[in-house]
C-alpha positions in Angstrom: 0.0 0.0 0.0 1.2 3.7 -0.9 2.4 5.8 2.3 -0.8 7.7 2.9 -1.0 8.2 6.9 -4.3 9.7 7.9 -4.4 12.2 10.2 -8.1 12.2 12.2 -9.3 15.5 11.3 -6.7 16.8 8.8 -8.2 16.2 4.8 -5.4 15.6 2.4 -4.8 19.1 0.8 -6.7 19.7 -1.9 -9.4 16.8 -1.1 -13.1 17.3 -2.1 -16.3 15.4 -1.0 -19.3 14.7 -3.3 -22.1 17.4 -2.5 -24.6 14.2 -1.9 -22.6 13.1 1.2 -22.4 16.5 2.5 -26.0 16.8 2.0 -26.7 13.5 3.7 -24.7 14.6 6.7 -26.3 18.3 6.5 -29.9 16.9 7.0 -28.5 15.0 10.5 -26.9 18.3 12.0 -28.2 21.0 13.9 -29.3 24.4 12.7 -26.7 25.6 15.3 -23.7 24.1 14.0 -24.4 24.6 10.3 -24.6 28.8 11.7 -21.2 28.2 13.1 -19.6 27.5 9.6 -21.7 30.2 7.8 -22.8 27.3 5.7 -25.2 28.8 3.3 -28.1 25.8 2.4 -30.1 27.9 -0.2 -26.7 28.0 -2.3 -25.7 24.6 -1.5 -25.8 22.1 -4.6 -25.6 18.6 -4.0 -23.7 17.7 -7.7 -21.0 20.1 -6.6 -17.5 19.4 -5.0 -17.0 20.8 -1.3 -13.7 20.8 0.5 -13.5 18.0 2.4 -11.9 19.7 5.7 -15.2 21.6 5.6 -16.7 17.7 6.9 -14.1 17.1 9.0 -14.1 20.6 10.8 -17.7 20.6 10.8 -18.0 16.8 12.2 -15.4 17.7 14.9 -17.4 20.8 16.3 -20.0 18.3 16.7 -17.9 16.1 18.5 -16.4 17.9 21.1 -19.9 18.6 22.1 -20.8 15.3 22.1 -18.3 12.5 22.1 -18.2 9.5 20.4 -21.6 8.9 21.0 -22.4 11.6 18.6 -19.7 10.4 16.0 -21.2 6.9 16.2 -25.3 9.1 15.5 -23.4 10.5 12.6 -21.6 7.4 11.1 -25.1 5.6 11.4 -27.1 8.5 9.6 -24.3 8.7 6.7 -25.1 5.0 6.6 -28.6 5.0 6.3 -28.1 6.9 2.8 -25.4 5.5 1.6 -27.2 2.0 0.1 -29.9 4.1 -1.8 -27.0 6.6 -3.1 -24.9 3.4 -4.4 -27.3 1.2 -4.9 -25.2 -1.1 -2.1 -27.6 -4.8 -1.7 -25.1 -7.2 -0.5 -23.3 -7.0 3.1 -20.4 -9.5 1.5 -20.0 -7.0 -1.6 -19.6 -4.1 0.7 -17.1 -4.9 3.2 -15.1 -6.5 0.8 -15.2 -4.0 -1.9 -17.7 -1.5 -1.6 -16.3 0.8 1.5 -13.4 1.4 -1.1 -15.7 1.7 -4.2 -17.7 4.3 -2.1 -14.6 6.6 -1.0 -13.4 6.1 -4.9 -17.2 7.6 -5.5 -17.3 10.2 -2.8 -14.3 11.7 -2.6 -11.9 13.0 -4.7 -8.2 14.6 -5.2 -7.1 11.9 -2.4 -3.9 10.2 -2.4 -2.9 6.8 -3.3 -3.9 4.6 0.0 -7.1 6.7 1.2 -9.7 4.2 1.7 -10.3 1.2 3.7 -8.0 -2.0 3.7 -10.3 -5.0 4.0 -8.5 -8.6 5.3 -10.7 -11.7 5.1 -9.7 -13.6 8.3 -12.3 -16.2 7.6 -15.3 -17.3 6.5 -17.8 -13.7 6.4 -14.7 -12.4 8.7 -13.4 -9.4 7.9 -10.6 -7.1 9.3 -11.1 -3.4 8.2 -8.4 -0.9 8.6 -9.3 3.1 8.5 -7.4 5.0 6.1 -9.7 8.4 5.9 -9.0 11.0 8.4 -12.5 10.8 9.6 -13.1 10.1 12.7 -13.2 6.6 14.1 -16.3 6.2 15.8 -18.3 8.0 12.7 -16.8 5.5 10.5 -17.8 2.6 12.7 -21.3 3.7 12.8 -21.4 4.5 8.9 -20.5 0.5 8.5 -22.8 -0.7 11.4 -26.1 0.8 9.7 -25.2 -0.1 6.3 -24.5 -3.8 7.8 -27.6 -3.6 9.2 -29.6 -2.7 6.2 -27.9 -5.2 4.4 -27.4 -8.2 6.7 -29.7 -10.6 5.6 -33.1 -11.7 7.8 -32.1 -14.3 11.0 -28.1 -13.4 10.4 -26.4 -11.6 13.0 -23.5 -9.4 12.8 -20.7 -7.8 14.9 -18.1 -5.2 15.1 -15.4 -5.4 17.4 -13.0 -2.3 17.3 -9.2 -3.0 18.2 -7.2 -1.7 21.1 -6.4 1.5 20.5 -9.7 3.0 18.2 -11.1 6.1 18.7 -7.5 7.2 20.7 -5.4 9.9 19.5 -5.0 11.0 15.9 -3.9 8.0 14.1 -7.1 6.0 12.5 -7.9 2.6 14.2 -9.1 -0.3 13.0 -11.8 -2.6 14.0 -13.4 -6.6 12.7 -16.5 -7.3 11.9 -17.9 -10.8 11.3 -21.5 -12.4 10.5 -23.5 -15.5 10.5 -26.5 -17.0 12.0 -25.3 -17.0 15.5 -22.3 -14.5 16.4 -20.6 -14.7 19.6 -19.1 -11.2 21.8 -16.3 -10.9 23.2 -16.9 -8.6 27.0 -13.8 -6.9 28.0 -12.1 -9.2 29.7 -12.0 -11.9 26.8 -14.2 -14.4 27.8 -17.1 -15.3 25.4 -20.5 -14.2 26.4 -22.7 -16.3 24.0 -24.5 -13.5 23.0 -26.3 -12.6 19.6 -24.5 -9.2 18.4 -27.5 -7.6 16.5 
């Protein structure tokens, strides 16, 4: 993979997202925050280009009023959009190459390396590195909704972030695997038997 080290918060210079992702997110914010950025709706065209630091300033305002709770809101609203926009219908499709067909789609003047990095570990296993500068926690609940819209009816799913996600600067990672019965892990290890869904 090329050298590109994300940086939460910090858009590659020169980067652009696709106005229908900004939209998307724009429809889940508060009146309040979109003041903050003088963001003007009424001239706002969703077939345009917008700098994408403008997303990551805007979703970082939002966090530090909220935490990761809100990041996780956000990721999960992005989601619920994002099968209708791509016409996304299979979970297996888009962990293994639709969260890098969708970044290819939405974002552009990116470096070589922006994306995801999907490893199968095993059988609808999936290890997912983050290589966007958005933050961890909106990425993990962009994946858990569209998972959810896509997993299919008595198949449970699960997302199990590593160690250090959602700490510092430097993107984290995270698993996610699904099946008719999915076990958790609690924090000490042991398994709790549990459907994840």
């Amino acid at each position: 993979m090329p050298g590109y080290k994300p940086v939460t918060y910090r858009a590659p210079e020169g980067s652009e997202i696709a106005g229908g992702v900004i939209e998307s997110f724009l429809e889940h914010l508060d009146q309040d925050v979109i003041d903050r950025f003088k963001f003007n709706r009424s001239a706002f065209d969703r077939s345009h280009w917008y700098p994408y630091q403008l997303f990551l300033d805007m979703a970082r305002d939002v966090t530090a009023r909220g935490g990761s709770g809100v990041e996780t809101a956000i990721g999960k609203s992005l989601g619920q959009d994002i099968t209708r926009l791509f016409a996304i219908t299979d979970l297996k499709y888009f962990i293994e190459r639709g969260l890098t067909n969708t970044a290819n789609i939405a974002f552009r003047n990116v470096p070589d390396g922006f994306g995801y990095v999907t490893t199968k570990l095993g059988y609808d296993h999936y290890h997912i590195k983050i290589q966007v500068p958005s933050p961890d926690y909106m990425v993990y609940g962009y994946v858990w909704e569209v998972s959810r819209q896509l997993c299919p009816k008595g198949v449970h799913f699960s997302l199990i972030v590593d160690r250090e996600f959602g700490e510092g600067s430097k993107p984290g990672s995270f698993t996610i695997k699904w099946g008719p019965k999915v076990y958790v892990m609690n924090s000490s290890g042991a398994d709790k038997g549990e459907d994840a869904t």
